[in-house]
C-alpha positions in Angstrom: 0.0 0.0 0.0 1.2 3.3 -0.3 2.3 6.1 1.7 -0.9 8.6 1.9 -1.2 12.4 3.0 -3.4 13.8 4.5 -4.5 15.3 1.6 -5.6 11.5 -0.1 -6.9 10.5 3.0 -9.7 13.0 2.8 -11.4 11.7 -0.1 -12.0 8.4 1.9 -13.1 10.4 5.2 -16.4 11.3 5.4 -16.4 13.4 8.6 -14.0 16.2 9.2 -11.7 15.3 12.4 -10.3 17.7 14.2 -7.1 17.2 16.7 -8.1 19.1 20.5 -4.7 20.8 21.9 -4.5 18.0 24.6 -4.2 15.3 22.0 -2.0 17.4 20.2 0.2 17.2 23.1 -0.5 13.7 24.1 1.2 12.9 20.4 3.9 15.3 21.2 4.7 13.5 24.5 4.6 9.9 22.6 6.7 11.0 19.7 9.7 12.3 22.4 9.2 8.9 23.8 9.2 7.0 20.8 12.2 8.1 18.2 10.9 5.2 16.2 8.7 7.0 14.3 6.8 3.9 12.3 3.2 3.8 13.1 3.0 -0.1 11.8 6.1 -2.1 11.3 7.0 -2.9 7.6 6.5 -6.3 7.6 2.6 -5.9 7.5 2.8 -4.3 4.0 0.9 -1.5 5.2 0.9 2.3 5.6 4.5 4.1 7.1 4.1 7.6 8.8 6.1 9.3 11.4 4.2 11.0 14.3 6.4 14.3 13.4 4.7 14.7 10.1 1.3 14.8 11.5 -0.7 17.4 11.0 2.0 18.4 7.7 1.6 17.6 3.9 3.8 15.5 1.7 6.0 18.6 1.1 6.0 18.9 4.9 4.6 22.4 5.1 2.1 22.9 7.9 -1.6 22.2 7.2 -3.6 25.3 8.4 -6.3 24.6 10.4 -9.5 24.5 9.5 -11.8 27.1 8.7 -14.2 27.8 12.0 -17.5 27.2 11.5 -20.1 28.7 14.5 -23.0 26.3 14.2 -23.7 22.2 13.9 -23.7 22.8 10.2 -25.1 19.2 10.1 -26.6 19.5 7.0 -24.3 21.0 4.3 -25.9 24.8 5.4 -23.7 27.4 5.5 -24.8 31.2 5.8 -21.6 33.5 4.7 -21.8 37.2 6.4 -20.3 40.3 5.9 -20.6 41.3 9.6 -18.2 40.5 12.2 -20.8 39.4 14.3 -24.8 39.1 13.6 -27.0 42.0 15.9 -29.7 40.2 18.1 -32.5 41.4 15.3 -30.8 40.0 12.2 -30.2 36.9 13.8 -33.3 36.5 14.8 -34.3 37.1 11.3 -32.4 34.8 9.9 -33.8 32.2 12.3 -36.7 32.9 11.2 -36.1 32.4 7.2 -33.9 29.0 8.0 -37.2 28.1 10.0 -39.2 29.1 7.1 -37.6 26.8 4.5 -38.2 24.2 6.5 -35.1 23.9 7.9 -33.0 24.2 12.0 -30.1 26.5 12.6 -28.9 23.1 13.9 -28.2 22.4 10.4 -26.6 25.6 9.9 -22.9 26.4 9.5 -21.8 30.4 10.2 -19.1 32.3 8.9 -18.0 35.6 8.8 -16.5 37.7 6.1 -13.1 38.4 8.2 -12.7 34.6 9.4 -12.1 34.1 5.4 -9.9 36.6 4.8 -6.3 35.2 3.8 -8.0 31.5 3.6 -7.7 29.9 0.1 -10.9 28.2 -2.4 -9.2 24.9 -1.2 -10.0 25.8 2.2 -13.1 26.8 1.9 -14.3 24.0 -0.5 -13.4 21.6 2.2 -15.9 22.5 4.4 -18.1 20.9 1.9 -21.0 22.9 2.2 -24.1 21.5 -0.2 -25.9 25.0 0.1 -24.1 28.4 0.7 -25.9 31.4 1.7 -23.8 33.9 0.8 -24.8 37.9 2.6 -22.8 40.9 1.6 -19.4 41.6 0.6 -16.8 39.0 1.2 -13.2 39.1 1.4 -12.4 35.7 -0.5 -12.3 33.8 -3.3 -15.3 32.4 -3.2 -16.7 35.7 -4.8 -15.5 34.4 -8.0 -18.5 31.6 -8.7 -20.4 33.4 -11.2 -23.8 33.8 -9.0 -25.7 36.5 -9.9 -27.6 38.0 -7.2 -30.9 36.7 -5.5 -30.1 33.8 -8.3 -29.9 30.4 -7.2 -26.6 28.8 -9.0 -25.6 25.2 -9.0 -21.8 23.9 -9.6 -21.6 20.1 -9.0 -23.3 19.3 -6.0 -23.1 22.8 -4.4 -26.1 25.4 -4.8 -25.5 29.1 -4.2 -27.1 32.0 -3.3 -25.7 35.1 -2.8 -27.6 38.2 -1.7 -27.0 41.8 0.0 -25.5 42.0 3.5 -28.2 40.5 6.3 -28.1 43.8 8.2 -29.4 45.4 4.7 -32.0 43.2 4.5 -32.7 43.4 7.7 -34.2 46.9 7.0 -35.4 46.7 3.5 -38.8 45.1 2.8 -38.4 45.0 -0.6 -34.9 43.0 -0.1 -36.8 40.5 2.2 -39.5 40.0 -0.7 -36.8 39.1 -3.3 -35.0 36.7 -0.7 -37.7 35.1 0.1 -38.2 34.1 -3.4 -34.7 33.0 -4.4 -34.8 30.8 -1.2 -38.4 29.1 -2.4 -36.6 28.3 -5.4 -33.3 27.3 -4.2 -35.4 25.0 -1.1 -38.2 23.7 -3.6 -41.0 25.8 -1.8 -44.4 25.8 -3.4 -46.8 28.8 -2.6 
């Protein structure tokens, strides 16, 4: 078998993992202990990586850590937002829209505009969100998909939807209207 990264091992992981600081150290505390650095012996034919490269890439350059997601983001939902953080009345409203499509902000992923900033499409994609909400103007990549406003697009298996910032809408009945209509479409709603 051969020796995989990271990287390759994702495709066959369905969950994302994360390592907690204490189990960070915990393998930090082994490895010092343990200069033999083979996870299973050779004879077994099967995969060979050292404790030091964890948490590296083939090339051994550091892997960054993940992008924080507020949220369960269960479901493959994740709402994009300008704002640092959401006020207590446009989070309420956007409870209420995610409650309106038939859907719990249990399901729902959040992330803000300046936890994105510097983070690559890589990154982002990795996540693997199914739907992305997209509110405002964001400092990433991700502004690239061709999505035209209040416009539901599709790319593979990912659906987006981007729209004006929440705290806009917020305000704006007219901006509440045409959301609500993109997100009938985009969540199958009939009238």
């Amino acid at each position: 078998m051969e020796n995989l990264s990271l990287q390759e091992l994702q495709f066959f992981l369905e969950e994302d993992l994360f390592l907690l600081p204490e189990d960070k150290n915990a393998i930090r505390s082994k490895s010092s202990e343990k200069k033999d650095t083979d996870i299973i012996s050779k004879s077994d034919n099967t995969v060979h990586e050292g404790l030091d490269n964890y948490g590296s890439d083939s090339n051994n350059q550091p892997v960054a850590e993940p992008i924080p997601v507020k949220g369960n983001f269960s479901k493959g939902l994740l709402v994009v937002h300008e704002e640092q953080e959401l006020s207590e009345e446009v989070m309420d409203m956007l409870v209420k829209m995610i409650n309106a499509v038939g859907r719990s902000m249990n399901e729902v992923g959040l992330v803000s505009s300046p936890t994105l900033e510097g983070r690559t499409l890589e990154e982002f994609q990795a996540l693997n969100a199914h739907i992305i909400l997209k509110f405002g103007r964001i400092k990433h990549s991700i502004n690239a998909v061709p999505a035209i406003p209040y416009e539901v697009y599709t790319d593979d298996e990912t659906q987006y939807l981007f729209a004006d910032a929440l705290s806009q809408i917020s305000e704006d009945k007219s901006m509440k209207r045409q959301l609500w209509n993109a997100l009938q479409v985009l969540f199958n709603i009939k009238k």
